[in-house]
C-alpha positions in Angstrom: -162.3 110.6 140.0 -165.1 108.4 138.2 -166.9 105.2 139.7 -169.2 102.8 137.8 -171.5 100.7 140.2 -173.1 97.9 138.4 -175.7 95.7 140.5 -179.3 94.4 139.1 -180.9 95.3 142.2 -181.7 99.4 142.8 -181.8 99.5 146.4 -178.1 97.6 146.9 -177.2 100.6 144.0 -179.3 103.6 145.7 -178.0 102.2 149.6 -174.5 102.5 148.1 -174.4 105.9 146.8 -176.4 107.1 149.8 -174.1 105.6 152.4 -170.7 106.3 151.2 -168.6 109.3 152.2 -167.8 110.2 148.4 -166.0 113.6 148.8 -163.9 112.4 151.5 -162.8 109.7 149.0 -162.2 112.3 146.3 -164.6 110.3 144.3 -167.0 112.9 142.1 -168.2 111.2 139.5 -170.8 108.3 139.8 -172.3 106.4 136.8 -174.4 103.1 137.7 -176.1 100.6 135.7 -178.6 97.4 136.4 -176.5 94.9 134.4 -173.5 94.0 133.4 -173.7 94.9 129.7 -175.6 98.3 130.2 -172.7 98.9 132.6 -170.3 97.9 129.9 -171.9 100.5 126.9 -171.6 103.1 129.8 -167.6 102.2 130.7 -167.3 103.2 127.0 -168.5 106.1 127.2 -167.7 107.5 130.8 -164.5 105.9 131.1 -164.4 105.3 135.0 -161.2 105.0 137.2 -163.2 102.7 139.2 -165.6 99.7 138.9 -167.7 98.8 142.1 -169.9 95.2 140.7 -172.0 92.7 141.7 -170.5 89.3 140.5 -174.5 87.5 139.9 -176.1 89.8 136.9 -178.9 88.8 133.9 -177.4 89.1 130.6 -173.6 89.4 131.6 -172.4 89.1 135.5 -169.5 91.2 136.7 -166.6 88.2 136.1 -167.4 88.9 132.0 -167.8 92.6 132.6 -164.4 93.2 134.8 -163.0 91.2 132.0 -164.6 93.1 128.9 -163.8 96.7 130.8 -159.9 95.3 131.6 -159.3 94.9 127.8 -160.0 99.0 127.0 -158.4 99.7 130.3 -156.3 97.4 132.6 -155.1 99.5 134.9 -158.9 100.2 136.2 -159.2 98.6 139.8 -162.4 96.7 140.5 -164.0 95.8 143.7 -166.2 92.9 143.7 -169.7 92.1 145.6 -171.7 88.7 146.3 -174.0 87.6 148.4 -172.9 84.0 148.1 -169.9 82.6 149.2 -168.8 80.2 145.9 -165.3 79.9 145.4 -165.5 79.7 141.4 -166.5 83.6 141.8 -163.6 83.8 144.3 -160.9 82.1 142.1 -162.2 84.5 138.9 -161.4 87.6 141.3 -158.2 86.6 142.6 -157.3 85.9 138.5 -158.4 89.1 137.5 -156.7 90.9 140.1 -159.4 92.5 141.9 -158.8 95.3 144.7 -161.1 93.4 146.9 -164.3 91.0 147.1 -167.2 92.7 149.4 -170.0 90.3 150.7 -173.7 91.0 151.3 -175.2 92.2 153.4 -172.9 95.1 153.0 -171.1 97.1 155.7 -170.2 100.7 154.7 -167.2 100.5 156.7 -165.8 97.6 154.8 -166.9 99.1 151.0 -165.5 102.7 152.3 -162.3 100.3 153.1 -162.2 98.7 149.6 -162.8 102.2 147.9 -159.8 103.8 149.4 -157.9 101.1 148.4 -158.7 101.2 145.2 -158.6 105.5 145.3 -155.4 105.0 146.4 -154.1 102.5 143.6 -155.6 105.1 140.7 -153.6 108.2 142.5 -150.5 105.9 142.0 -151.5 104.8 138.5 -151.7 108.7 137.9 -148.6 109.5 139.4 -146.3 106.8 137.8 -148.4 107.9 134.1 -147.0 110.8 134.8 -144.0 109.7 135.8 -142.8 107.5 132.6 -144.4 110.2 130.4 -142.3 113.0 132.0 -139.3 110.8 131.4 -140.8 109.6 127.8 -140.5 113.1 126.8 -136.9 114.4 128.4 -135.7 111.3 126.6 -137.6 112.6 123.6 -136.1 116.3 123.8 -132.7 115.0 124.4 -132.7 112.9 121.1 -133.9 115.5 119.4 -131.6 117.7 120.4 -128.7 115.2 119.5 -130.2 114.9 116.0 -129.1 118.1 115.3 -125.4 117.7 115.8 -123.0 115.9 113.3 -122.0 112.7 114.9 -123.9 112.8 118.4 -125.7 109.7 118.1 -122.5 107.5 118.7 -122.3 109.3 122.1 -126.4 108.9 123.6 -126.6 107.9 126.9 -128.6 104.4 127.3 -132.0 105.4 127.8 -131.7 108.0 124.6 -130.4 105.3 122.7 -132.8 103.0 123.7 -135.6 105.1 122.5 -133.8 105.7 118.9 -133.1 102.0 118.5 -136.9 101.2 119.2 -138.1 103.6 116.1 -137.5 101.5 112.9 -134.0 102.5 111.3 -133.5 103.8 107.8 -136.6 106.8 108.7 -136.8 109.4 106.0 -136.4 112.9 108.3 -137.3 116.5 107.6 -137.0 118.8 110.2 -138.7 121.9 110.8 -137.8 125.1 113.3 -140.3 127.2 114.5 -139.7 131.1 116.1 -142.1 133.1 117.8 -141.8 136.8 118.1 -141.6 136.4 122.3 -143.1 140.4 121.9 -146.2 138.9 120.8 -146.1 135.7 121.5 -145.2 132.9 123.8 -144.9 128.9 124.3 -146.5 128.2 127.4 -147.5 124.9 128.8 -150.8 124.5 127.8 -150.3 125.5 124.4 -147.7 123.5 123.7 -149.5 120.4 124.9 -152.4 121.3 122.8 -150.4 121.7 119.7 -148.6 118.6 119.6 -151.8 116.7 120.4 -153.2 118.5 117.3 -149.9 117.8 115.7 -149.7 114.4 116.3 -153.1 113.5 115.2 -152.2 115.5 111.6 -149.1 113.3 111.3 -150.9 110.0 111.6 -153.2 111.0 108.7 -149.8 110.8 106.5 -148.2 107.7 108.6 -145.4 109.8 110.1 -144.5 111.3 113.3 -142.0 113.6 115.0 -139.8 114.2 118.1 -139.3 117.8 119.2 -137.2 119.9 121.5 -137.1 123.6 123.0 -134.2 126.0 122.2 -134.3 129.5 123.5 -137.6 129.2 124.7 -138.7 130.6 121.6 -137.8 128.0 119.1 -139.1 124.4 118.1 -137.5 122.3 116.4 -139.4 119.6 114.9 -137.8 116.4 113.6 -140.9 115.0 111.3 -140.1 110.8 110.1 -141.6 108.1 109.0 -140.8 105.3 106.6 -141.6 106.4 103.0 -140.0 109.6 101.7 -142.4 112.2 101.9 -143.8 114.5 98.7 -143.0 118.2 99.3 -146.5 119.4 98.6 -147.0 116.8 101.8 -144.7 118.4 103.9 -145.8 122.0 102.8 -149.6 120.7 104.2 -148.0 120.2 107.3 -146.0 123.0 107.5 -149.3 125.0 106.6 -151.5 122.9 109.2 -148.9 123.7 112.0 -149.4 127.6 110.8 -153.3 127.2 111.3 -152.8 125.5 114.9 -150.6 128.0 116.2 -152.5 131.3 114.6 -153.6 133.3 117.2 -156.7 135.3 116.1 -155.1 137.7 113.2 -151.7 137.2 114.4 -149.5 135.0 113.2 -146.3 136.0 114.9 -144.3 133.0 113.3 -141.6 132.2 111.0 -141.9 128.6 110.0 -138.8 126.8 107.8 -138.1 123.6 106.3 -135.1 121.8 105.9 -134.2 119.1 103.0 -135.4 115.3 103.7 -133.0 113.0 104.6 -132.7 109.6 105.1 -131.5 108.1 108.3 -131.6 109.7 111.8 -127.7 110.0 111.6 -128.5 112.5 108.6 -131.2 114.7 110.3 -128.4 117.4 111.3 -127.9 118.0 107.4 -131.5 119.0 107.2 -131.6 120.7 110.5 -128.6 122.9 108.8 -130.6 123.5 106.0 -133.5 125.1 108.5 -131.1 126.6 110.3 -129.9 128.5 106.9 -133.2 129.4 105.9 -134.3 130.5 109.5 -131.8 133.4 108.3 -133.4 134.0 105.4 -137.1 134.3 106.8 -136.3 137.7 108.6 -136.9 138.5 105.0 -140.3 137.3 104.6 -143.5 138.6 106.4 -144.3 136.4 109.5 -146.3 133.5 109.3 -144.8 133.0 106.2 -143.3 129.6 105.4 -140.0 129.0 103.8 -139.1 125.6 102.2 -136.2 124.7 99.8 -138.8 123.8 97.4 -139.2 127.6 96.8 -136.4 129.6 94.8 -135.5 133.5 96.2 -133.6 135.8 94.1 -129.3 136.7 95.1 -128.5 140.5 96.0 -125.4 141.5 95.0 -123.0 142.8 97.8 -121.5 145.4 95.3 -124.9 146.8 95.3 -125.3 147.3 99.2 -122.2 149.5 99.3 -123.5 151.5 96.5 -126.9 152.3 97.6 -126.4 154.3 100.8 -125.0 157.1 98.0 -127.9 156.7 96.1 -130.0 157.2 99.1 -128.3 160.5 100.3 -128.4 161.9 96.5 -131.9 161.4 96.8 -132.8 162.8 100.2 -130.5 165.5 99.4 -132.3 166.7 96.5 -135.4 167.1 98.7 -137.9 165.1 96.4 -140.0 163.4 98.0 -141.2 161.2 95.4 -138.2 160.2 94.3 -136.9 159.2 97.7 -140.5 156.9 97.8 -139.4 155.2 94.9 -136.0 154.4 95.9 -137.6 153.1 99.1 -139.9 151.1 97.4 -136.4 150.1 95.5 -134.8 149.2 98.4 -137.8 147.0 99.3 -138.8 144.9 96.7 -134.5 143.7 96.2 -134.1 142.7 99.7 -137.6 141.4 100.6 -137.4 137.3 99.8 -133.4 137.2 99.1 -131.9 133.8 100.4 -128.3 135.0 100.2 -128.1 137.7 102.6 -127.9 137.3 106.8 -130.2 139.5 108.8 -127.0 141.7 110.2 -125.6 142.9 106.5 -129.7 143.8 106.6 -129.2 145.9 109.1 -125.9 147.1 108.6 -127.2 148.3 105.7 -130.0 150.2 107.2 -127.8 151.7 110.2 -125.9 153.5 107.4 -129.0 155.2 105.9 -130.1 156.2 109.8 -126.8 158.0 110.1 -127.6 159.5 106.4 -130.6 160.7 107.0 -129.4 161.8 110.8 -126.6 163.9 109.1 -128.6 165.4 106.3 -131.1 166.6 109.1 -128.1 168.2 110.8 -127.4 169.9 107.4 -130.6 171.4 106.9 -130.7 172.2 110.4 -134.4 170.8 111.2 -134.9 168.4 114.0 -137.2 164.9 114.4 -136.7 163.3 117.1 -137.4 159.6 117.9 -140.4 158.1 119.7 -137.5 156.9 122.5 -135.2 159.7 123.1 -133.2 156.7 125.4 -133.0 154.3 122.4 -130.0 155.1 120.3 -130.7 154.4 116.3 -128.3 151.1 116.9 -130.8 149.7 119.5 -133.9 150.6 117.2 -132.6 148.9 114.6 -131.6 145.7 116.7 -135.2 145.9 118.1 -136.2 144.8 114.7 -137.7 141.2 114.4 -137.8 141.4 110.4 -137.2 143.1 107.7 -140.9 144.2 107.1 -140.3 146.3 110.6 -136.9 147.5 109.5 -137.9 149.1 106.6 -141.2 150.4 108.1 -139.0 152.5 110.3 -136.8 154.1 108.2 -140.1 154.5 105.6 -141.5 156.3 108.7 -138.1 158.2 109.6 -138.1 159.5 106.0 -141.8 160.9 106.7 -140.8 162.6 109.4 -137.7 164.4 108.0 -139.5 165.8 104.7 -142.5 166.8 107.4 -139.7 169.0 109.4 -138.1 170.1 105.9 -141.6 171.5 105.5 -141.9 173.2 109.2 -138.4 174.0 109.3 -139.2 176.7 106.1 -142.0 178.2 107.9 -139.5 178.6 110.8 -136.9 181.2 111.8 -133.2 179.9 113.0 -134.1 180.9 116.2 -137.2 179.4 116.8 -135.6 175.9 114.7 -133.0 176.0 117.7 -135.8 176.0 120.8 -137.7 173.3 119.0 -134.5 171.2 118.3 -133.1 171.5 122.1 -137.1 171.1 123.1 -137.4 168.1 120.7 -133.9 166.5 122.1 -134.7 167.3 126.3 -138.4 167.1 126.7 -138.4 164.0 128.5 -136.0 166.3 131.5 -138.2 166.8 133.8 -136.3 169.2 135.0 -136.5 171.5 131.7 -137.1 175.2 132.1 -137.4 178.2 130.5 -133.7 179.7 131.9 -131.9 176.2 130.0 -133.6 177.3 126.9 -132.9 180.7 127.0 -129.1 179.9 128.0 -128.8 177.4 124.7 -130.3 180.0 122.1 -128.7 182.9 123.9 -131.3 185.0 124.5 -132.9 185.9 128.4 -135.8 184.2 129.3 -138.2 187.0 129.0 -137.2 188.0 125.0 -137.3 184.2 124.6 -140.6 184.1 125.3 -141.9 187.3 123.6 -140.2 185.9 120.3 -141.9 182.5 120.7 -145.3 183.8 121.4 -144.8 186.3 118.4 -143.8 183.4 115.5 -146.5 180.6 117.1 -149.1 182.5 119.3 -148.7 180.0 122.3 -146.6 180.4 124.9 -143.6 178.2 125.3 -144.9 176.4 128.2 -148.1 175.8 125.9 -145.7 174.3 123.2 -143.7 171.8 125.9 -146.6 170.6 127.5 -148.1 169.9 124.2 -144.8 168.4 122.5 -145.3 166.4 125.7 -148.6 165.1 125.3 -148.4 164.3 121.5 -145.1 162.4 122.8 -147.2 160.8 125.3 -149.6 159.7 123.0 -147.1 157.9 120.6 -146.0 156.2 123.7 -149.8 155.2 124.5 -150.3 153.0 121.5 -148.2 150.3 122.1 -150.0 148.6 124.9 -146.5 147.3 126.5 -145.9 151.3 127.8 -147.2 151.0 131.1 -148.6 154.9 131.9 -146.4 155.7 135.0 -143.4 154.6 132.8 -144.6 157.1 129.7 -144.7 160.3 132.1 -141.4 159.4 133.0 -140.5 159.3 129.1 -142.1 162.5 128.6 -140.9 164.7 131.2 -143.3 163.9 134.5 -142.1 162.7 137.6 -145.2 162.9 139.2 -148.0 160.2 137.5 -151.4 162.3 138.8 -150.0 165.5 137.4 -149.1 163.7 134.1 -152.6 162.4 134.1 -154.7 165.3 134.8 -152.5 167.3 132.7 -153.0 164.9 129.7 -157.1 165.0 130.7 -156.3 168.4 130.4 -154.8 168.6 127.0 -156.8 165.6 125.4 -160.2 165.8 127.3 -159.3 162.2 128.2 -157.3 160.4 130.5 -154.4 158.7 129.4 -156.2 154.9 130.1 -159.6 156.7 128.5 -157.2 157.7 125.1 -155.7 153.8 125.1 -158.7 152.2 125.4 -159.8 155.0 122.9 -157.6 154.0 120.0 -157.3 150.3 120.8 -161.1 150.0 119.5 
């Protein structure tokens, strides 16, 4: 809390400051000044909760000031002090409300008194502030929120409708969504303060404003008005403005849409529709990108999704790896930007190839298995926040089946089967020698000589190692805490996982994170 003490002579000032208990008063700040306009240019600047004055000043006494200093801030309590006894300066501070009216010579006890008083009228300032704007901005959400259904604002309760029917009618209204990838990214209460203070100020510039809400915790959606209907290249500057306030560093782990502008506030659903449609169709942009119905996207043809998985498998089948990076790129470039397909068919679409490409390994008997042996192709897929990370992994799924094509030639049948049940059980812990053996039909002691002879390591060598590279996959995604990865992989104890990964790597597995993260 902030005090100003204006007085013209520096021994009442100095005998003040020196005298009063300030920290049991919660007071921390003190600003003083020899007259009363010195003490005004420093209220404009400092801004005190407080004002301690003398009432007789040169050049402006503390009447004119507590009146000046009331006119950029009423609510500031002021505590009054004169060594004469004229009622003219007593009638002034009973008029201007003050807190109290101290005499000179002054006792401590009785300005300590006065300074409570006042301490204590500025804490319940503060709390009833915060109050009315805690109820300013439920009121706020909850209109917002109604502005998004079809017929809603015949049903507000009073003190939503009050609210609506104090913003000027006939508002032209474009409202905006915005959704964070939560894996990256999250609203918390700070930010969200500092962007709609940011926000706010941006909106003035172009005489409009907005009332918001939170859905999903991961959504905001933004109902932007004012009274002249606004240019799109206007709204696009917002859109892009909103964009640079959120960014965080090099990420921009956003998807930003744009509905149509309509007029009236019993309209807005139509244009939160429209954001709502091409929220759909921003899974197939990158994020951070900014969709608007301004901007035209191309159709895909649903004949075309039913005949493509066939194309695919001819492809992959034919074992050309070129040809198979040009029907991916294919692929790519006809659904990226589309505005007529929903994210599902997308990955409807891209479950097929998996199984494809799953089946076509089972054909050509080689194995690749997934990062996440417990994550079934279904949940990958679902895992996928766009389109840009659904088509990275079956780009990188594609990789890995013409790299096992090519190790799967340089390997017998029998040696493709202990690398397959390896590949599919490593993260058993409980994974030996005799269950290998068992599955390729062969004891554990020819197993080994035959594995040793194709690979010249020993088949404890090659599972530790499968292990580790695992391991490592696991390591650069920083969400993988390092006591769940040896789990992943195969180790129930954490200390043997480490030193056997030191042992492997020549560093530990925090060493090799921090290693690659640079």
């Amino acid at each position: 809390m902030r005090i100003l003490i204006a007085d013209d002579e520096e021994l009442t000032r100095k005998g003040i400051i020196s005298s009063v208990d300030w920290e049991t008063l919660g007071i921390s700040d003190i600003d003083h000044a020899d007259d009363g306009i010195h003490a005004l240019e420093c209220a404009k600047r400092a801004q005190p909760d407080i004002l301690l004055t003398d009432v007789r000043m040169p050049r402006m006494d503390g009447i004119e000031l507590a009146k000046r200093l009331r006119e950029q801030d009423p609510d500031c309590p002021v505590i009054f002090m004169s060594g004469f006894s004229d009622k003219e300066y007593l009638k002034a501070a009973i008029n201007l409300k003050a807190v109290s009216y101290v005499e000179k010579p002054f006792v401590t006890a009785e300005i300590t008194e006065a300074l409570s008083e006042a301490v204590t009228l500025v804490q319940k300032q503060r709390r009833q502030t915060e109050s009315d704007q805690f109820f300013l901005q439920e009121t706020s959400s909850k209109l917002a929120l109604s502005l998004t259904q079809p017929g809603a604002i015949g049903n507000l309760e009073a003190s939503v409708s009050e609210l609506l029917e104090s913003i000027a009618s006939n508002q032209y209204v474009s409202t905006l969504i915005i959704r964070a990838d939560e894996r990256y990214f999250q609203f918390s209460e700070t930010k969200l303060q500092e962007f709609f203070t940011r926000l706010d100020t941006c909106l003035s510039s172009y005489h409009m404003e907005e009332l918001h809400t939170m859905k999903h915790a991961s959504n905001i959606i933004l109902h932007l008005y004012g009274a002249k209907k606004p240019e799109s290249k206007t709204l696009l500057s917002i859109c892009r403005q909103i964009r640079a306030f959120l960014q965080d560093g090099d990420m921009n782990p956003f998807s930003i849409v744009l509905g149509d502008t309509v007029r009236g506030f019993e309209n807005a659903y139509r244009s939160y529709n429209n954001a709502v449609f091409l929220l759909q169709s921003s899974f197939f942009t990158p994020q951070g990108s900014i969709c608007t119905p301004y901007e035209e996207g191309h159709s895909v043809p649903t004949s075309w999704l039913h005949q493509f998985p066939d194309q695919f498998s001819q492809t992959l089948a034919a074992k050309d790896r070129d040809s198979a990076n040009e029907i991916c790129e294919t692929l790519k470039q006809t659904l990226c930007g589309n505005r007529n397909l929903l994210p599902n068919q997308a990955r409807d679409l891209y479950y097929k190839l998996l199984m494809a490409l799953s089946q076509l390994q089972y054909e050509a008997k080689i194995s690749s298995a997934p990062d996440n042996p417990e994550q079934s192709p279904l949940e990958r897929i679902t895992a996928c926040a766009s389109f840009e990370e659904l088509h990275q992994l079956l780009c990188n799924l594609i990789d890995r089946y013409f790299e096992a094509l090519e190790a799967a030639a340089e390997d017998s049948s029998t040696l493709f089967l202990i690398k397959d049940y390896i590949s599919s059980n490593y993260s058993d812990g409980n994974l030996s020698i005799k269950d290998i053996s068992e599955h390729v039909h062969l004891s554990s002691s020819y197993l080994c000589t035959v594995f040793k002879t194709e690979t010249g390591q020993t088949l404890n060598q090659y599972l530790t190692n499968f292990r580790i590279e695992k391991a490592k996959q696991l390591l650069s995604d920083p969400r993988n805490k390092i006591n769940e990865i040896a789990a992943q992989v195969g180790y129930s104890d954490c200390n043997y996982f480490g030193k056997t990964f030191k042992k492997v790597v020549g560093l530990s597995p925090s060493e090799y994170r921090e290693k690659e993260s640079l």
